[in-house]
C-alpha positions as a printed Julia matrix, in Angstrom:
117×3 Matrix{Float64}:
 150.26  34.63  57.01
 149.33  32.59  53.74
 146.35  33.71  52.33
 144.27  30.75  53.43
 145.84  31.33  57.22
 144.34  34.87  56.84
 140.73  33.35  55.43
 140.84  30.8   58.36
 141.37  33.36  61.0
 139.15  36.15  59.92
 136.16  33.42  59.3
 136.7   31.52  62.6
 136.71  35.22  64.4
 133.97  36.13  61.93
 131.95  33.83  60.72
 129.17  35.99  59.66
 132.0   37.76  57.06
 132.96  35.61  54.07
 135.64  36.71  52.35
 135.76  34.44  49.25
 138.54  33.81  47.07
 141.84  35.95  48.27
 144.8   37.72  46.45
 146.98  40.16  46.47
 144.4   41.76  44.03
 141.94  42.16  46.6
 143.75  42.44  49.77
 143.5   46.11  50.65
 143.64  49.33  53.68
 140.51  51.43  52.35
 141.23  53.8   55.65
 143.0   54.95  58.53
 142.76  56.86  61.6
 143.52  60.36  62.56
 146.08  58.68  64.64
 147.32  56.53  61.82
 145.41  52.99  62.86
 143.99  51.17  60.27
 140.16  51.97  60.38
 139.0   50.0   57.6
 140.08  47.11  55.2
 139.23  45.12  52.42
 139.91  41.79  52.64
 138.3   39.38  49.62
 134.88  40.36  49.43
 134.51  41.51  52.74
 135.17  45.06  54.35
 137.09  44.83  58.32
 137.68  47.09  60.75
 141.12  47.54  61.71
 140.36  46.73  64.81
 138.54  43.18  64.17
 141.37  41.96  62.21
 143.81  43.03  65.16
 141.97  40.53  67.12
 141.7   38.34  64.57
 145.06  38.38  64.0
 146.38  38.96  66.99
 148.43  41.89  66.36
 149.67  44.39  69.08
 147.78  47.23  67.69
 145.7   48.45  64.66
 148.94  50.35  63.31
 149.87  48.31  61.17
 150.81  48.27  57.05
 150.84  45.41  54.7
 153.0   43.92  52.52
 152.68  40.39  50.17
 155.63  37.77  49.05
 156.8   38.36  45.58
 153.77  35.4   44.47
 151.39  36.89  46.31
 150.53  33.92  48.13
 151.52  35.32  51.64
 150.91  38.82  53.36
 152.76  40.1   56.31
 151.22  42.77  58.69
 154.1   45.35  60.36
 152.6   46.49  63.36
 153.89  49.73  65.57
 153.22  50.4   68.45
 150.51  48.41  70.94
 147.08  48.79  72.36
 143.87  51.0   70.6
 145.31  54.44  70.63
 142.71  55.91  72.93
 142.99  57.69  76.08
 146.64  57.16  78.07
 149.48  56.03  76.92
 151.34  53.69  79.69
 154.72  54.3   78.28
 154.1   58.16  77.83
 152.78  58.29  81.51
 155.17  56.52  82.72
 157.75  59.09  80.94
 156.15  62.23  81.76
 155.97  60.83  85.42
 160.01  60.48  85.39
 160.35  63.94  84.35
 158.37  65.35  87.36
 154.88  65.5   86.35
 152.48  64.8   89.14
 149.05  62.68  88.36
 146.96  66.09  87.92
 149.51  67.12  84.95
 149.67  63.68  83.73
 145.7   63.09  83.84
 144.83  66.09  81.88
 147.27  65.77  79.14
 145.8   62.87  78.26
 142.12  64.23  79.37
 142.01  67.45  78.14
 139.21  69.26  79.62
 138.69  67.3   82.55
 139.42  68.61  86.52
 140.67  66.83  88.53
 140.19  67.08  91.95
C-alpha cells in the first residue's frame, strides 16, 4: 500500500481515527498476541487494533508483520495464516479428523474444559 492508500483505507473504515501525516517514522506494531496476532498498532497519530486494520485492510488474518520500500513511501503487510485465532481451527479439525479423532476428541481440544455430551 502507499502511504496515502493506507490513510484512505483506515479513515474511510474509521473515520472517527485521524491519523495525520504518515511515514515510515511513525508507522509502528506497539503489540501482539499470545498467539502472535498483532494486538495493537500505531499508525500516524492514531493507535489500531490489529484487528481493525485487518478489516481495514482486508488482510486474511491479524498475523501479520510489516515492512516499507527503501523511500519509505510504501508499506507491505505479510500476513500468515487466516481468520482471528480463536476457538477451532478448520484446517486443524479437519486434520485431526483424518487421523481418527471423533467430534468429542476434536471438540475438546479446541474447548478445553467443556463436556460434551
Amino acid at each position: 500500500f502507499s502511504l496515502t492508500e493506507l490513510a484512505a483505507r483506515l479513515a474511510a473504515a474509521y473515520p472517527e481515527k485521524s491519523v495525520g501525516a504518515l511515514s515510515a517514522e511513525n508507522i509502528k506494531i506497539l503489540d501482539h498476541t499470545q498467539g502472535g496476532r498483532v494486538s495493537e498498532m500505531q499508525i500516524g497519530s492514531a493507535v489500531f487494533a490489529g484487528t481493525q486494520v485487518r478489516s481495514a485492510l482486508g488482510l486474511s488474518s491479524a498475523l501479520f508483520t510489516i515492512s516499507f520500500s527503501a523511500d519509505g513511501t510504501t508499506i507491505t503487510f505479510t500476513s500468515n495464516g487466516s481468520g482471528h485465532g480463536v476457538g477451532m481451527s478448520q484446517y486443524g479439525a479437519h486434520g485431526m479428523a483424518l487421523a481418527g479423532s471423533d467430534y468429542r476428541q476434536i471438540l475438546t481440544h479446541y474447548y478445553s474444559g467443556t463436556e460434551v455430551h
